[in-house]
mmCIF file of the C-alpha atoms, coordinates in Angstrom:
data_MODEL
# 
_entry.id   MODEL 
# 
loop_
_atom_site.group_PDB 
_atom_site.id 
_atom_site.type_symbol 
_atom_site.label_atom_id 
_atom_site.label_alt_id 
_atom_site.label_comp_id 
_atom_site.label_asym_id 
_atom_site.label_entity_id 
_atom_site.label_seq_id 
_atom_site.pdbx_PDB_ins_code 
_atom_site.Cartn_x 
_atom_site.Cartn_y 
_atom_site.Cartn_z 
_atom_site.occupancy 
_atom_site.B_iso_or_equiv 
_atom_site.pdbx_formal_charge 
_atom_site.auth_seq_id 
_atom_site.auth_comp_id 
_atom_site.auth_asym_id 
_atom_site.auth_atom_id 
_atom_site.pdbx_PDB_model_num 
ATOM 1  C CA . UNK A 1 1  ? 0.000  0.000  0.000   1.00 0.00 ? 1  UNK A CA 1 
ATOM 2  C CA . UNK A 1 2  ? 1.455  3.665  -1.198  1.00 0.00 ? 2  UNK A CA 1 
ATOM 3  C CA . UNK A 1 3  ? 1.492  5.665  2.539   1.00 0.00 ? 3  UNK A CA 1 
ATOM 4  C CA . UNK A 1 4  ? 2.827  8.967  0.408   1.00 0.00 ? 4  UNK A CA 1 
ATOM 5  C CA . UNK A 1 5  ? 0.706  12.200 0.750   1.00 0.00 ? 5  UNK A CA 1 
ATOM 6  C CA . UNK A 1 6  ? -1.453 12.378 -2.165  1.00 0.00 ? 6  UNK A CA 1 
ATOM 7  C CA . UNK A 1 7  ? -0.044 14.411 -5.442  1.00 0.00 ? 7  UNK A CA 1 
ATOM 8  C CA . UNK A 1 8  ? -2.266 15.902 -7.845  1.00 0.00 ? 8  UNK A CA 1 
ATOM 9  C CA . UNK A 1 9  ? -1.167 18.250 -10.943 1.00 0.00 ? 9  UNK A CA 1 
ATOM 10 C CA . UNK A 1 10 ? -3.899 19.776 -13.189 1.00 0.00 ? 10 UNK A CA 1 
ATOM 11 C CA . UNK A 1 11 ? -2.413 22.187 -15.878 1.00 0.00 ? 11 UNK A CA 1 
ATOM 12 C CA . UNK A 1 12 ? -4.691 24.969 -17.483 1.00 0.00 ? 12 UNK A CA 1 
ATOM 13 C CA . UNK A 1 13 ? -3.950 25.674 -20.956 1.00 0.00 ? 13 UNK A CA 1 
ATOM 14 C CA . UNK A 1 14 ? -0.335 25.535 -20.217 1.00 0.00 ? 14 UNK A CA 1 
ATOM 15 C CA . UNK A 1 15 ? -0.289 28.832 -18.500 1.00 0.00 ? 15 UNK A CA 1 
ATOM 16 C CA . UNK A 1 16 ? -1.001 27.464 -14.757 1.00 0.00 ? 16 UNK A CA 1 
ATOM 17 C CA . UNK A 1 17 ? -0.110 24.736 -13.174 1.00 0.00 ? 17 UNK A CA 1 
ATOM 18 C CA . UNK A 1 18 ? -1.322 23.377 -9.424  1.00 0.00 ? 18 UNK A CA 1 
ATOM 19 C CA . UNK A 1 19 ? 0.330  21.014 -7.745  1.00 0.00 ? 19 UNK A CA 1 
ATOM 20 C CA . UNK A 1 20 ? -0.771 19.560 -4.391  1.00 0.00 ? 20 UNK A CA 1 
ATOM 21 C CA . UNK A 1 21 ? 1.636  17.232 -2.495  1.00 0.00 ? 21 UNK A CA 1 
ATOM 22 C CA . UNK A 1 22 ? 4.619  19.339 -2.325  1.00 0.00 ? 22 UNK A CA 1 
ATOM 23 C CA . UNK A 1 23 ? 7.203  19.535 0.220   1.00 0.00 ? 23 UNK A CA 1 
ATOM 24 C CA . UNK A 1 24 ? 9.960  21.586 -0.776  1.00 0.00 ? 24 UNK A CA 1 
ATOM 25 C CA . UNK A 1 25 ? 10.603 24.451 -3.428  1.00 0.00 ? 25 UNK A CA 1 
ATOM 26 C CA . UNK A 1 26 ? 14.602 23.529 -4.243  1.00 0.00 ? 26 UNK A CA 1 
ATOM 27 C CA . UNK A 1 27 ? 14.742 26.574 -6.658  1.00 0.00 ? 27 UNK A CA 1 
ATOM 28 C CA . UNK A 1 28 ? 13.023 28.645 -9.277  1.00 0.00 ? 28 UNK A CA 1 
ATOM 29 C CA . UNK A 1 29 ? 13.267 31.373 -11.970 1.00 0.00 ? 29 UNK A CA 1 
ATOM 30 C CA . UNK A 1 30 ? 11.473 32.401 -14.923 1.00 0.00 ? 30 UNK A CA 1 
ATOM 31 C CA . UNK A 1 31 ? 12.396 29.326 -17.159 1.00 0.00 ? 31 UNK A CA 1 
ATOM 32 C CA . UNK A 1 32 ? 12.420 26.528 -14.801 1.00 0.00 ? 32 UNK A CA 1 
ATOM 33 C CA . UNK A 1 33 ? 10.742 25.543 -11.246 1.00 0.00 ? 33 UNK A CA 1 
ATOM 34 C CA . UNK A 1 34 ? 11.773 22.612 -9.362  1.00 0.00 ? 34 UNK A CA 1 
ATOM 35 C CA . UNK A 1 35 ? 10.149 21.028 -6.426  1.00 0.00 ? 35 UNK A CA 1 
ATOM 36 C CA . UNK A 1 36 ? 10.312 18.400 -4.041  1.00 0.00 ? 36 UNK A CA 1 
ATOM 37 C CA . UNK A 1 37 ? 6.714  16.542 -3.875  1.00 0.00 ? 37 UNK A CA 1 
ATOM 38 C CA . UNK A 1 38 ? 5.758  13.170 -2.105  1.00 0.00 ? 38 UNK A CA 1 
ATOM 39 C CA . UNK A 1 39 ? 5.971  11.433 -5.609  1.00 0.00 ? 39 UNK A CA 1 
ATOM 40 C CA . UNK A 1 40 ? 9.448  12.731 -6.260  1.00 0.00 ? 40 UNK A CA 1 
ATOM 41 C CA . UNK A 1 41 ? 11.891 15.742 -7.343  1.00 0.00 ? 41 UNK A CA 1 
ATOM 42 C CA . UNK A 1 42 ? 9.230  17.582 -9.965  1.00 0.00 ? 42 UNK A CA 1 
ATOM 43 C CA . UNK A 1 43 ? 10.686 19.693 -12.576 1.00 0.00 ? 43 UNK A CA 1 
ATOM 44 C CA . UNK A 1 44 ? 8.566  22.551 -14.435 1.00 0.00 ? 44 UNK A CA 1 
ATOM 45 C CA . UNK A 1 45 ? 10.225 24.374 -17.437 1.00 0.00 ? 45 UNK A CA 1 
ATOM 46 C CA . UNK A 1 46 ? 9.143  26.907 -19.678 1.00 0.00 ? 46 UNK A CA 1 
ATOM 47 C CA . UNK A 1 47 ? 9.330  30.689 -20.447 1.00 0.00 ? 47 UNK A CA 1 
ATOM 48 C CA . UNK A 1 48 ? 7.563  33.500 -18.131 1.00 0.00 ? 48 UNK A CA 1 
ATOM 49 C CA . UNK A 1 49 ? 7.136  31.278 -15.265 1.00 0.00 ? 49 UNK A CA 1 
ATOM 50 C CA . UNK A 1 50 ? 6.382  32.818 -11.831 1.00 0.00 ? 50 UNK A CA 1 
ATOM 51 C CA . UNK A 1 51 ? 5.166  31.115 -8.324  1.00 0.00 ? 51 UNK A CA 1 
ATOM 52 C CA . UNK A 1 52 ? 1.883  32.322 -8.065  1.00 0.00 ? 52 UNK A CA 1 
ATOM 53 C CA . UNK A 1 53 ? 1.085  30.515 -4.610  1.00 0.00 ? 53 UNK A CA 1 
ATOM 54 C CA . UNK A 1 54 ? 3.639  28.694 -2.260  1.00 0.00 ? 54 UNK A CA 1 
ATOM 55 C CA . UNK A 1 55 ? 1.992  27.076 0.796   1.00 0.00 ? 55 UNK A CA 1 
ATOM 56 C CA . UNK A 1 56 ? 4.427  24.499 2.311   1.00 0.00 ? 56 UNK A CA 1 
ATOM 57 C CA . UNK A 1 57 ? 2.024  23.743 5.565   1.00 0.00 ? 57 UNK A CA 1 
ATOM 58 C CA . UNK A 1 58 ? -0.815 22.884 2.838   1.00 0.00 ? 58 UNK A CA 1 
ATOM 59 C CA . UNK A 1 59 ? 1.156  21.316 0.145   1.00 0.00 ? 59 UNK A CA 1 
ATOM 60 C CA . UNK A 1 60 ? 0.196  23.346 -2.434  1.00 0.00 ? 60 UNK A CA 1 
ATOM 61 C CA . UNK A 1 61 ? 2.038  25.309 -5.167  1.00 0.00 ? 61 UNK A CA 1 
ATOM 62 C CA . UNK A 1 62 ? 0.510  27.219 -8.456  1.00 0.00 ? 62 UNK A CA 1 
ATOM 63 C CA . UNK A 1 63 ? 2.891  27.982 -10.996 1.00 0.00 ? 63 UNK A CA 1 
ATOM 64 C CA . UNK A 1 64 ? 2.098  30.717 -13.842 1.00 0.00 ? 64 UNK A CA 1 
ATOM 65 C CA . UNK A 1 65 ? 3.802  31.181 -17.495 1.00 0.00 ? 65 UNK A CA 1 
ATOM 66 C CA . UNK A 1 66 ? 4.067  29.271 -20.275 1.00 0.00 ? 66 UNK A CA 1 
ATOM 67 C CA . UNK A 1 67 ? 4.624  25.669 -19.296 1.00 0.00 ? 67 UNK A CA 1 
ATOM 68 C CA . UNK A 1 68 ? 6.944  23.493 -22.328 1.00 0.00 ? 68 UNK A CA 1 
ATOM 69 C CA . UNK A 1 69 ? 7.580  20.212 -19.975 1.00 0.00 ? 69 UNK A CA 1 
ATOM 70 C CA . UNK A 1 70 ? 6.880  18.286 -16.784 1.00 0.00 ? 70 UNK A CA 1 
ATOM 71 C CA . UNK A 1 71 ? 9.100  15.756 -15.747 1.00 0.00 ? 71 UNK A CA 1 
ATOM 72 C CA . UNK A 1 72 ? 9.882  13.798 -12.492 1.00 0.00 ? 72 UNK A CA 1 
ATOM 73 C CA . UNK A 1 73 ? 12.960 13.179 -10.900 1.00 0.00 ? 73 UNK A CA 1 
ATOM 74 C CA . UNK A 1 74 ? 12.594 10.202 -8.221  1.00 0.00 ? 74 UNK A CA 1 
ATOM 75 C CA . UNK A 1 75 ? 15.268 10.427 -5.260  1.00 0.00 ? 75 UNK A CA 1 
ATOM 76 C CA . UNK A 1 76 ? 17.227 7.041  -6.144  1.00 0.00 ? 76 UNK A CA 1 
ATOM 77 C CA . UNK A 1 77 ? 18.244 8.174  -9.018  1.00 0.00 ? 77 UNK A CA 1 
ATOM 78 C CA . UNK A 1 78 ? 22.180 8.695  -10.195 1.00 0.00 ? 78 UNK A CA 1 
ATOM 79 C CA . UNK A 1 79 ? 23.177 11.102 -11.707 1.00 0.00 ? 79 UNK A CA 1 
ATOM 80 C CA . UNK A 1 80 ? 19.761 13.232 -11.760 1.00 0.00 ? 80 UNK A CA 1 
ATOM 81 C CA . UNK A 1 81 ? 19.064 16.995 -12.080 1.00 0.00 ? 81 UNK A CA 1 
ATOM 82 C CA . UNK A 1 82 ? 20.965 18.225 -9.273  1.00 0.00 ? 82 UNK A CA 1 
ATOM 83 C CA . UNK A 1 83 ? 23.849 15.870 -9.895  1.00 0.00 ? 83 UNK A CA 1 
ATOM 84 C CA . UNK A 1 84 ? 24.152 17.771 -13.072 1.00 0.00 ? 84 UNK A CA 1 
ATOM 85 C CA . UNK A 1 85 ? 23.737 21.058 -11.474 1.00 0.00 ? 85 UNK A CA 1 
ATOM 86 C CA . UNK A 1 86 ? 26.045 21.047 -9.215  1.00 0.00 ? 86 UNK A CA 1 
ATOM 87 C CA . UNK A 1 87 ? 29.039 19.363 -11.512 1.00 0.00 ? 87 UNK A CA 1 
# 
C-alpha cells in the first residue's frame, strides 16, 4: 500500500499549473521551477514562469507562465538533475 501524501497536478492551458503534495521548493526562476513533492523531485520548465502561490504547511504550489515540460525526478536516481547542477 502507497502511505505517500497524495499528489495531484492539473495544468490549465499551459499557462497554470497546481500542484498539491509538495514539500519543498529547491529553486526557481522564470524558465524553470523545481520542487520536491511526495511522488518525487518535480521539474517545471518553460518561459515566463512565476510562483503564483507557495503554501508548504498545505502542500500546495501554483505555478504561472508558459509551461513546455513536466518531468519527475525520483530520489534514487544517479546522476539526476541536481547531480548535473552542481558538476
Amino acid at each position: 500500500m502507497d502511505d505517500r501524501k497524495p499528489h495531484h497536478l492539473i495544468l490549465n492551458a499551459r499557462n497554470r499549473l497546481s500542484v498539491s503534495g509538495v514539500s519543498d521548493v529547491g529553486s526557481f526562476d522564470e524558465n524553470s521551477v523545481v520542487c520536491m513533492t511526495s511522488h518525487g523531485t518535480l521539474i517545471v520548465r518553460g518561459t515566463g514562469l512565476k510562483v503564483d502561490k507557495l503554501s508548504i504547511e498545505g502542500g500546495e504550489l501554483t505555478v504561472e507562465g508558459k509551461v513546455d515540460c513536466i518531468t519527475y525526478e525520483d530520489a534514487q536516481t544517479q546522476g539526476g538533475f541536481f547531480s548535473r547542477l552542481f558538476r
